[in-house]
VEXDREN-988499 format. One line per field, with one value per residue: x, z, y of N, C-alpha, C in turn; residue in one letter; residue number from 0. Coordinates in steps of 0.001 Angstrom, whole numbers, plus 500000, padded with zeros to 6 digits. Example, Ala and Ser with C-alpha at 12.3 -4.5 7.8 and 13.67 -1.06 7.14 Angstrom:
residues 2
n_xx (513190:512850) $
n_zz (507800:507080) $
n_yy (494310:497750) $
ca_xx (512300:513670) $
ca_zz (507800:507140) $
ca_yy (495500:498940) $
c_xx (513200:512900) $
c_zz (507800:507870) $
c_yy (496700:500030) $
residuo (A:S) $
num (0:1) $
//
This chain:
residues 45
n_xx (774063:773647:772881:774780:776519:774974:774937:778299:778712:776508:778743:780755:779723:779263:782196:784699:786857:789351:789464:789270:791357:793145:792460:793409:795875:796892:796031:797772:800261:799971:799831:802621:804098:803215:804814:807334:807764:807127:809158:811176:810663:811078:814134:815397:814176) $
n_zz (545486:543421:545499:546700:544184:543790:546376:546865:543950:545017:547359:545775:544494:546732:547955:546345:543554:544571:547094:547158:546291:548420:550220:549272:549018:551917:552859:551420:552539:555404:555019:553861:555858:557877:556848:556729:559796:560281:558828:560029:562632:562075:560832:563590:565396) $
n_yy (583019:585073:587485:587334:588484:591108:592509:592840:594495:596683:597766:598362:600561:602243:603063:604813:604646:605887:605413:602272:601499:602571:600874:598310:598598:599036:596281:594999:595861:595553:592466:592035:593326:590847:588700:589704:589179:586560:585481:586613:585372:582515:582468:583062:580804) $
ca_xx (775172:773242:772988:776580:776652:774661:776221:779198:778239:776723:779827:781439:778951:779503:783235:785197:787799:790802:789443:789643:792689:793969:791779:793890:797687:796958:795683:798813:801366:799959:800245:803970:804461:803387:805433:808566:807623:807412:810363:812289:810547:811629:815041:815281:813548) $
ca_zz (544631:542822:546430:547057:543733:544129:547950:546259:543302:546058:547858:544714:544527:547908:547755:545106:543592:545213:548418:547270:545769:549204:551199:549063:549213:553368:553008:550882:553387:556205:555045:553940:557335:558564:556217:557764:560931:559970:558183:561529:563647:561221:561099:565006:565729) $
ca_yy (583478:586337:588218:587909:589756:592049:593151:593424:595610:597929:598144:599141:602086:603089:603148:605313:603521:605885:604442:600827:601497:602547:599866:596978:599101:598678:595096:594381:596438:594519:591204:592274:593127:589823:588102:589614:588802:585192:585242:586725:583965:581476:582512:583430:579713) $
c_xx (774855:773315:773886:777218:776336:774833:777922:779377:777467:778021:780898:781020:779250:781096:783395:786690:789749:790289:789737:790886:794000:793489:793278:795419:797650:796793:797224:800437:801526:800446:802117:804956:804625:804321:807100:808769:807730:808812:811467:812240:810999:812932:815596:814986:814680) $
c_zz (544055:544151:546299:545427:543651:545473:547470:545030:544504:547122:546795:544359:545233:548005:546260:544864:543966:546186:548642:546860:546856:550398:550397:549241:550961:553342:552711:552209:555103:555886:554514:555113:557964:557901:556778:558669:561069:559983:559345:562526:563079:561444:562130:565867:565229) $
c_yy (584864:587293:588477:588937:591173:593141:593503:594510:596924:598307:598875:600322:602570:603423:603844:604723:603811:605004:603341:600606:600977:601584:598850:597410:598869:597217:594564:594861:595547:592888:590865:592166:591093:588216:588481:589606:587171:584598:585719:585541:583038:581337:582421:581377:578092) $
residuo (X:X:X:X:X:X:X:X:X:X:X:X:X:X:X:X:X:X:X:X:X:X:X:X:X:X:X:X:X:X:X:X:X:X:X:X:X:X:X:X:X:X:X:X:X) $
num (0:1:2:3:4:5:6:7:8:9:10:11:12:13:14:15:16:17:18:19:20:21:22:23:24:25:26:27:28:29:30:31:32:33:34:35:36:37:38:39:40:41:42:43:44) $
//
């Protein structure tokens, strides 16, 4: 448990927090995406 904090606190060093900013605005845009892709197969199905 303490590792997995500490690997994550260095990733937070290495990253600046526009970057993660724009790492989680892609994470979120994707899974948007695949949410209206669903939602077409759904409908479509």
């Amino acid at each position: 448990m303490v590792a997995i904090k500490v690997e994550i606190e260095k990733l937070d060093q290495e990253y600046t927090p526009g970057s993660r900013k724009a790492f989680w605005q892609m994470i979120g845009i994707i899974a948007l995406f695949i949410i209206v892709i669903l939602a077409i197969i759904i409908a479509l199905a």
